[in-house]
N, C-alpha and C positions, 0 to 999 in steps of 0.2 A: 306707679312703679311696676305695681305687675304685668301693665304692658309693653313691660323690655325684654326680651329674649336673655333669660342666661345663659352666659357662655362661663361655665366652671372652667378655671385656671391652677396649676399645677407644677412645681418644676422638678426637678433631681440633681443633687451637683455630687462635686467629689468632695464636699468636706462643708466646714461654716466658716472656712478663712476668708480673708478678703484676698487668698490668690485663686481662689477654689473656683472652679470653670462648670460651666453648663452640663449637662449631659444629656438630659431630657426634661422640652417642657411640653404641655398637654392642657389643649382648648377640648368641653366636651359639651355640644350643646344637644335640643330634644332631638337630634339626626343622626349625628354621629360623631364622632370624637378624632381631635385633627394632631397627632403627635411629631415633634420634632425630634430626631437622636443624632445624637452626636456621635460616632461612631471610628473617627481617626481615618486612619484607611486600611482598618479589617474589612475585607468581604462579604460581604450576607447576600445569602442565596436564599430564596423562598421565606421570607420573615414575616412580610405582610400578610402571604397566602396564611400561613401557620398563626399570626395572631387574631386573623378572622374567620378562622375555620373554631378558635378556643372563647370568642369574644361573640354574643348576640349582635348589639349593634357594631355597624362599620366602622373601621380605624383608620381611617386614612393616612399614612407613616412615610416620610422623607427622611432619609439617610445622609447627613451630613460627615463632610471628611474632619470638621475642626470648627471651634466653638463659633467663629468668626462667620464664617459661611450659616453655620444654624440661625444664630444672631439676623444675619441679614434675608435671610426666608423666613424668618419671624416677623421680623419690621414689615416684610413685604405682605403677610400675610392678614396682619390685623391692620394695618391702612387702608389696603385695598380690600380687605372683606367686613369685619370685625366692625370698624369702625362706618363701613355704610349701610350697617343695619340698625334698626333701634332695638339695641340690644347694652345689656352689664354685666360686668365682669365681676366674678365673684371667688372668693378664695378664701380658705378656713385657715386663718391667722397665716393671712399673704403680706397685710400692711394693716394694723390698730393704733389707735394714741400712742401703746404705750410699747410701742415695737412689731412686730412679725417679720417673716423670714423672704418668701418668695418677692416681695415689689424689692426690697432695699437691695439685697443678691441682685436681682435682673440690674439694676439701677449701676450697680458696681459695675457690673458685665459690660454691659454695653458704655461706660462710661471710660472703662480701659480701652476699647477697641474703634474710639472715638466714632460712636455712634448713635444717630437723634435715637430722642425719647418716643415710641408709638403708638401708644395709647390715650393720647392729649385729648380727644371727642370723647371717651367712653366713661361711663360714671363707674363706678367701684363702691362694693360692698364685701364689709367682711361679715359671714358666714356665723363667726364664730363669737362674738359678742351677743349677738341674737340669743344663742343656746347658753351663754352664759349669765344671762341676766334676765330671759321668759322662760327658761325651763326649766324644772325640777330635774337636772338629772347626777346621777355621781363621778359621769366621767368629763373627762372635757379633753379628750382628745378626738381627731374625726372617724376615727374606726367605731370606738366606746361611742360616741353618743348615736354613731348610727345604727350602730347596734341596737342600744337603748331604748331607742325610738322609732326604730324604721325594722331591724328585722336584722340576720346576718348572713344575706345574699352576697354582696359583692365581699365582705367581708372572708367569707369563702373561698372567694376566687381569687383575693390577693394571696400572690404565695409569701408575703413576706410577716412578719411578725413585727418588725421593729423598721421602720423606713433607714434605721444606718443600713441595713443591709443591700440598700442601693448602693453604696459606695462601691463593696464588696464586688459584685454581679457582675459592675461594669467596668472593673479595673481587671476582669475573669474575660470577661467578653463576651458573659450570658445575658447578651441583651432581651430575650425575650419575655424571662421573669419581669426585669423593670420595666416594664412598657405597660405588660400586665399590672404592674402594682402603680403605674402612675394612672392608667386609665380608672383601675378602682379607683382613685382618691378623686379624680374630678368626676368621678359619675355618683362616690357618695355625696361630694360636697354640693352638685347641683341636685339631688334627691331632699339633701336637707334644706337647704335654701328654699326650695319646692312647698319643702314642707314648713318649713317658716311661714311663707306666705299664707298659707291657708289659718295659720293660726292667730297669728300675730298683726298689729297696726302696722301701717307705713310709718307711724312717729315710733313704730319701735325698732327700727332701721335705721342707721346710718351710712347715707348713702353720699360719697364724697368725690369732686371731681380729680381727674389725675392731669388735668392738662395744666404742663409746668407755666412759670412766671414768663421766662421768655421762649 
């Protein structure tokens, strides 16, 4: 297992309905971290330069006008990259037995906009069963336990407190907090995972495939 590259995984929407749309999602692996935003058809002048002038490693950022378009440079992006590496996707309560947010959301998305599933080669692991069943610690959410456990670097650098305030930012149009706050969360969740492996068995993983039935 540890010879899979993780690609930490990440998303942002406008709410937790089942109409609630995309806005940013966020691949971040040991290179650099690859962000999608949705962005309507506001303008943005100098975003990239300004999130990599604030950000150590690179961001690579595409500007979508509407969820649909995001969507389909998503699909195009882990098919033809993602999936010809030997590499795993990994997400701090993305998809567990007993629920998570980011696979079933994506699942919804793309399933209104009548379009295939991408991820079918790539194995998947969540992040956050790990920490809650090998570690001692008192938080269980992905800020708190990297905190806990790792330090509070990126935790600094997120400007937000509470991830609703993604709603917020981007219904303002201050997309550049969120970007900042989605890249913190896949650069903490591949730091943990990171550090999972150093400590933890491969049979203390659960590592599950996502390629659907048909």
């Amino acid at each position: 297992m540890t010879g899979l590259t993780t690609i930490a995984f990440d998303i942002e929407t406008t709410g937790f309905q089942a109409d609630g749309e995309l806005t940013v999602v966020g691949f971040d692996s040991p290179v650099s971290s690859r962000v999608f935003l949705h962005t309507g058809t506001a303008p943005q002048t100098g975003l990239a330069n300004r999130l990599n002038d604030t950000l150590q490693t690179p961001v690579q950022l595409s500007l979508h006008d509407s969820e649909q378009e995001l969507l389909n440079e998503l699909a195009t992006f882990v098919t033809s990259t993602l999936t010809q590496r030997d590499a795993k996707l990994v997400a701090y309560n993305g998809e567990r037995w007993n629920g998570g947010f980011d696979l079933p959301f994506l699942r919804t998305r793309l399933c209104t906009h009548g379009l295939e599933w991408p991820f079918g080669t790539l194995p998947y692991v969540d992040v956050m069963d790990v920490f809650e069943t090998r570690f001692n610690t008192s938080e269980d959410t992905l800020s708190g336990v990297y905190e806990e456990l790792i330090g509070a670097g990126l935790n600094e650098r997120d400007p937000f407190t509470d991830s609703s305030e993604a709603v917020t930012v981007w219904e303002k149009g201050a997309y550049e907090p969120l970007i900042i706050h989605n890249v913190a969360d896949i650069r903490r969740t591949r730091a943990l995972m990171e550090l999972a492996e150093r400590y933890c068995s491969k049979s203390d993983f659960s590592m599950k495939s996502l390629e659907p039935v048909v």
